[in-house]
C-alpha positions in Angstrom: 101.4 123.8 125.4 99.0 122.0 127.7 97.2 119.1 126.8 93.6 120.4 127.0 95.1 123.2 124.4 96.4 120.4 122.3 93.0 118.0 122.5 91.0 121.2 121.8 93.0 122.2 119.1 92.5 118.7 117.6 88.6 118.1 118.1 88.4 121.5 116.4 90.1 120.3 113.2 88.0 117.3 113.4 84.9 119.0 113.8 85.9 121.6 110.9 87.2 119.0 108.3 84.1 116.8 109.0 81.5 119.5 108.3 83.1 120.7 105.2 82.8 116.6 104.2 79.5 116.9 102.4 80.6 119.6 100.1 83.6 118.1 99.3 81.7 115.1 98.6 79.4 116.7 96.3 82.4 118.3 94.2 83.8 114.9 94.1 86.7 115.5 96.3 88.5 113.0 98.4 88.6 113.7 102.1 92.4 114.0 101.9 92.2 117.3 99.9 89.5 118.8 103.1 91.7 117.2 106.5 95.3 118.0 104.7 94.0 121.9 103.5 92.7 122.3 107.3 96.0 121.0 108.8 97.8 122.9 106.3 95.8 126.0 106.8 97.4 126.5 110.0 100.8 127.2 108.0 103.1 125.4 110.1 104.6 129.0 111.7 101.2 131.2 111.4 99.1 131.9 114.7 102.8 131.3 116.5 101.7 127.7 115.9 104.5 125.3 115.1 104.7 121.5 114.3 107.5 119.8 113.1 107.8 116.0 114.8 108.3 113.8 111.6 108.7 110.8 114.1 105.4 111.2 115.6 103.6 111.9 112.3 105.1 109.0 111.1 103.8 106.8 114.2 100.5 108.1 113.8 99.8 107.7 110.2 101.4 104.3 110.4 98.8 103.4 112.9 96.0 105.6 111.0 96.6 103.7 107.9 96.6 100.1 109.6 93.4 100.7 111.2 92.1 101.9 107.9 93.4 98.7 105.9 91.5 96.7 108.3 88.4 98.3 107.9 88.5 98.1 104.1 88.9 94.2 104.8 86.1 94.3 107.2 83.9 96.0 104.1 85.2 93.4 101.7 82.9 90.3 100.6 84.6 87.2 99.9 82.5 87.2 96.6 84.2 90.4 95.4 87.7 88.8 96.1 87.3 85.6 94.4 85.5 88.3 91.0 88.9 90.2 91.1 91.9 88.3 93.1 93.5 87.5 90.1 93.6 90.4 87.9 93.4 93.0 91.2 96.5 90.3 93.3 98.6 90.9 90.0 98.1 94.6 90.0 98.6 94.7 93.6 102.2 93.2 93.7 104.1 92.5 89.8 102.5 95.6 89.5 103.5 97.7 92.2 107.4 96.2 91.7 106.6 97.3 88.1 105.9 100.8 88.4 108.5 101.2 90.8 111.3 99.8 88.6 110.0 101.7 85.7 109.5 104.9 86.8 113.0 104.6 89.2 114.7 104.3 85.8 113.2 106.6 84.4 114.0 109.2 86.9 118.1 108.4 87.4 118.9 110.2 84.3 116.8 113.1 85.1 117.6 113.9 88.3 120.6 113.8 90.6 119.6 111.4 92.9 121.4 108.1 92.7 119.6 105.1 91.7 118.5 104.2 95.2 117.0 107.5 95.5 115.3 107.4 92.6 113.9 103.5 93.3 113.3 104.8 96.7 111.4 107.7 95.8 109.1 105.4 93.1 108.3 102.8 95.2 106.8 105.5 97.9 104.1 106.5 95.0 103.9 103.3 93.3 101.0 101.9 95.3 97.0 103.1 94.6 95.1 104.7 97.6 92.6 102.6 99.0 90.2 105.9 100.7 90.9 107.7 97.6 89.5 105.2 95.1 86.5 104.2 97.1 85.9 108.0 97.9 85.4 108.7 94.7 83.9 105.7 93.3 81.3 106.2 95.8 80.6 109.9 95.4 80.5 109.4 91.1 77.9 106.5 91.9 80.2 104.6 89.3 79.0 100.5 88.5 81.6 99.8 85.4 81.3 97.1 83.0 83.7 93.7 83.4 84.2 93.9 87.3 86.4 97.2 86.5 85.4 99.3 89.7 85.8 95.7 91.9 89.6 95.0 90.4 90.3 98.7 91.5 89.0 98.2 94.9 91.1 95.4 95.4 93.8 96.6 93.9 94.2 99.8 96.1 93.4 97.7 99.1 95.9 95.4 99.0 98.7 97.0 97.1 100.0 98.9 100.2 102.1 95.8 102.0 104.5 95.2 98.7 105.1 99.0 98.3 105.3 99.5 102.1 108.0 96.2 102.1 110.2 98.0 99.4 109.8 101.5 101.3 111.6 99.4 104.5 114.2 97.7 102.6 115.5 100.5 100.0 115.4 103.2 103.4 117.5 100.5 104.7 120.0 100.2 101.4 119.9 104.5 101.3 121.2 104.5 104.7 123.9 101.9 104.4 125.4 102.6 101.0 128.1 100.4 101.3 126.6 97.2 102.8 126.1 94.1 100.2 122.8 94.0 98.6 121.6 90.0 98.3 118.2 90.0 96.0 117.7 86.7 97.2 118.0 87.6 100.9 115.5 90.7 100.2 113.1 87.9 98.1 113.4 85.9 101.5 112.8 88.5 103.5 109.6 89.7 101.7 108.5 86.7 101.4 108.5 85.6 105.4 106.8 89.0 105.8 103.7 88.0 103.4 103.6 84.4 104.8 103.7 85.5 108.3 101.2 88.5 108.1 98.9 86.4 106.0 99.2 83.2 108.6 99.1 84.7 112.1 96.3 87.1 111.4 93.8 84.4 109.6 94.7 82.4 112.5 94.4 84.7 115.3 91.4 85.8 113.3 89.7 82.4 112.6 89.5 82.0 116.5 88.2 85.5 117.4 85.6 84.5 114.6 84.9 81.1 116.8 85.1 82.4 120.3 82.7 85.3 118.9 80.2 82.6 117.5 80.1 80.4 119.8 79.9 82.3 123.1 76.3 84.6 122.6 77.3 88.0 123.8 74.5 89.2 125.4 75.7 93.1 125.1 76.0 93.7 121.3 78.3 96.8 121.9 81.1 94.5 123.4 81.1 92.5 120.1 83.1 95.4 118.0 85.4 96.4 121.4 86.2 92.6 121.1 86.8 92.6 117.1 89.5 95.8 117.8 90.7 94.1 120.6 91.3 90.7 118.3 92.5 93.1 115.2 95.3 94.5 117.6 96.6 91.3 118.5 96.5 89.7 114.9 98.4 92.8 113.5 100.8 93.9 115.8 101.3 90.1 116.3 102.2 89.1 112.8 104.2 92.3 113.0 106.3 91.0 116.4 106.9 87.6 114.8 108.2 89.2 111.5 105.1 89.7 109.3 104.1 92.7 106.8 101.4 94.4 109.4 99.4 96.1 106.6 99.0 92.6 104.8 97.9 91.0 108.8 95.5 94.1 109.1 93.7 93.0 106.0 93.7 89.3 106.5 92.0 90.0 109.7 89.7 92.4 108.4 88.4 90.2 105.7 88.3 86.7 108.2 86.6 88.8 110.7 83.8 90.7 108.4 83.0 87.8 106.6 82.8 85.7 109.5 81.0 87.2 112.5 77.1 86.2 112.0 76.2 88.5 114.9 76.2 91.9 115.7 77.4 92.4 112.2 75.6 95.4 111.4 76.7 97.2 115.1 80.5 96.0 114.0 80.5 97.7 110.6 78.8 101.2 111.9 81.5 101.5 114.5 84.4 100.4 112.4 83.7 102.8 109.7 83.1 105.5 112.5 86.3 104.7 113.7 87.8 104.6 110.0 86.9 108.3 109.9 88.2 109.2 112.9 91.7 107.7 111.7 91.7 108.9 108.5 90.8 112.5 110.1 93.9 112.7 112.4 96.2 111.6 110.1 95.5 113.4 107.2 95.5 116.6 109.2 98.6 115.7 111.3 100.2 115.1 107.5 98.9 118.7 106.8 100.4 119.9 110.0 103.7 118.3 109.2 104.2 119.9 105.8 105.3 123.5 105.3 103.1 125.6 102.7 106.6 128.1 102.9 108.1 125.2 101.4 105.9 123.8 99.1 106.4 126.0 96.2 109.8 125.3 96.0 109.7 122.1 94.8 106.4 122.4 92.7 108.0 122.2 89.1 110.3 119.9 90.6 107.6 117.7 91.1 106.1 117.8 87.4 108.3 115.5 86.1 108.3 112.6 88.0 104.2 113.1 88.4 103.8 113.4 84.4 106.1 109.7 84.7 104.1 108.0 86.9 100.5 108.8 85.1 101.7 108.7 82.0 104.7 106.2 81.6 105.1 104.3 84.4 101.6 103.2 85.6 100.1 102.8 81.9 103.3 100.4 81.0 103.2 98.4 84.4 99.3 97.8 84.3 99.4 96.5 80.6 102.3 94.0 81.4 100.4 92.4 84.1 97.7 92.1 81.9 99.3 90.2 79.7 98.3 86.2 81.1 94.5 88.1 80.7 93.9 87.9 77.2 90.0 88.1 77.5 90.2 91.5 79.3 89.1 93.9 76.6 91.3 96.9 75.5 89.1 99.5 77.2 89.1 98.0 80.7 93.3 97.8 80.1 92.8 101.8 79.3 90.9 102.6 82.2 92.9 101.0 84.8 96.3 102.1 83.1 94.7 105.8 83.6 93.5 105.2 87.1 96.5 104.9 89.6 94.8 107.1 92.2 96.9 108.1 95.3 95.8 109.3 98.7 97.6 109.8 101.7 99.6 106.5 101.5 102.5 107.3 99.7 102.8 110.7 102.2 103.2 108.0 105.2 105.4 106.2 103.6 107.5 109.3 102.5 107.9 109.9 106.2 109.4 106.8 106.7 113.3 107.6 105.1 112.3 111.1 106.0 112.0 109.9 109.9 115.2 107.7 109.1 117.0 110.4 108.3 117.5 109.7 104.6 119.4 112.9 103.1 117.4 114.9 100.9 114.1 112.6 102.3 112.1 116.0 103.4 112.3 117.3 99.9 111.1 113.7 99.4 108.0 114.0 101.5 106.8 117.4 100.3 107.4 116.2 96.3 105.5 113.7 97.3 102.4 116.0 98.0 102.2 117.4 94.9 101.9 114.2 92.8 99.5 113.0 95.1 97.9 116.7 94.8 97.7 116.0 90.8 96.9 112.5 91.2 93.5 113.4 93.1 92.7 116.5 90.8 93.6 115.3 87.1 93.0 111.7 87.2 90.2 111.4 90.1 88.4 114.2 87.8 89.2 111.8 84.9 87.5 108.9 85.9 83.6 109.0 84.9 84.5 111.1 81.4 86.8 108.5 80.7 84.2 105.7 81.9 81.5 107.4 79.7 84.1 107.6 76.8 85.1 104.4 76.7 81.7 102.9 77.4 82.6 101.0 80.7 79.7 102.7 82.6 77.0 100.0 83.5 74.5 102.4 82.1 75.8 102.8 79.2 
């Protein structure tokens, strides 16, 4: 297949999935349901149209989802962080480890996976969805009572790098049975990665931020090429000395939003515009990779472990974390118990063992799906009747 072929074929799903955006928006539907259904409408075997390159899929929604992680810190004000850092920080890594433990437990009886498996397998859906919470935030119009909606935000947007560091290190144990498992060499190990991403990408940020400010671009459309340009080297940088590159795509997102003073508004129009067209090619590629013929096989399969996570291991992780916050009230404790929206994250980081070559990781990947499937359908419908219901709505 020639490349104009493939590029056509591409801007085509683009241009479909973005003009069926509006009434998706309107029904209160992420984007991920619209971009996955128009990969997936292709059926992976129908119009003698196959795609089946898990490494590549992986590759680009790794990159997809780093580019989207930095936007969502470019969009976040320091204000909101120092509101919900505490509550949203301990949601975002005690409770990540939490849900993954939980519901890993959980599921070794059940199943016949072994116990790396099954922790394997939770802590691929034990992180919340960044684009799928502020999707549907946005298109509810929902303000909620005690900084709910801004805990959420941050939350999803930072929860990735711990479930993303467990993903790598359990593919790793599932591949090497036999090797010695050191918690404390793993605790290292995660923790070099935070340090690292966190310092080289506020430092390599802090001095885009200063070169930016101090020498007056005249051109204001060479001010965002220079912020991607300075994002590139922060992320991939922390990542080549050793760093988590989802927590260094943050960081740098955040520095660099929050400190630019000009060509701010020029910045944030084409990072978003370029957050779209990310989130567009992976989330079809994702529904290119997956095989409809296949689906259905592992659809009550995947009840189980989908019921455990919304209504088990979530609600259980989110009210230990909340125990140091005694003045949260019992209804905000409800709501974000309830709300563990996913997206297309934990389907990128299914790829991962699946690209490894993890046994039984493909079944992974399209199990996977589903939960994320009733994730976006029971509890994204859930979230303003259960606002109104418990009163958190700012209106009411």
């Amino acid at each position: 297949m020639s490349y104009q072929v493939i590029l056509l074929g591409i801007a085509a799903l683009i241009a479909v999935g973005i003009l069926l955006h509006h009434p998706s928006k309107t029904l209160g539907l992420p984007s991920l349901l619209i971009f996955m259904g128009v990969g997936l409408s292709l059926g992976n075997g129908e119009f003698n149209f196959v795609y089946d390159n898990l490494t590549l899929t992986s590759t680009v929604g790794a990159v997809a989802l780093n580019m989207i992680v930095f936007v969502g810190g470019i969009n976040t004000k320091t204000e909101s962080i120092k509101l919900a850092y505490r509550e949203g920080g301990m949601l975002a890594t005690l409770g990540v480890l939490l849900t993954t433990l939980i519901l890993g437990a959980l599921l070794y009886p059940l199943t016949d996976w072994s116990l790396v498996i099954c922790l394997l397998f939770a802590a691929v859906v034990s992180s919340t969805d960044a684009a799928a919470v502020f999707s549907i935030l946005e298109s509810k119009k929902l303000k909620l009572k005690e900084r709910t909606d801004t805990v959420l935000e941050f939350e999803s947007a930072t929860n990735d790098p711990v479930a993303l560091v467990m993903v790598m290190i359990l593919t790793s144990i599932a591949l090497a049975p036999d090797a010695p498992v050191s918690p404390w060499a793993i605790g290292q190990m995660l923790g070099l990665q935070i340090a690292l991403g966190i310092g080289v990408a506020f430092v390599v940020a802090k001095l885009a931020v200063w070169a930016l400010n101090s020498i007056h671009l005249e051109e204001y459309g060479l001010i965002p090429v220079f912020v991607l340009a300075s994002f590139v080297l922060a992320a991939y940088g922390s990542e080549l000395a050793g760093g988590n590159i989802l927590i260094a795509s943050y960081v740098s997102g955040v520095v660099m939003g929050n400190g630019i003073r000009r060509g701010v508004e020029v910045t944030r129009h084409f990072f978003n515009s370029l957050s779209w067209l990310a989130q567009s090619l992976m989330f079809i590629i994702l529904g290119l990779q997956i095989f409809p013929q296949t689906l259905f096989s592992v659809f009550f399969l995947s009840l189980i472990p989908a019921a455990l996570l919304m209504l088990v291991a979530r609600p259980l992780a989110v009210q230990i974390c909340y125990l140091p916050f005694r003045q949260a009230s019992w209804k905000k404790r409800l709501f974000i118990s309830s709300i563990g929206l996913k997206g297309a994250t934990p389907i990128v980081f299914s790829l991962i063992p699946a690209a490894a070559g993890v046994e039984g990781a493909v079944e992974m990947v399209h199990l996977v799906f589903f939960i994320v499937l009733f994730s976006i359908l029971l509890q994204g419908a859930a979230i303003e009747p259960l606002a109104k219901r418990l009163r958190l709505n700012s209106d009411s």
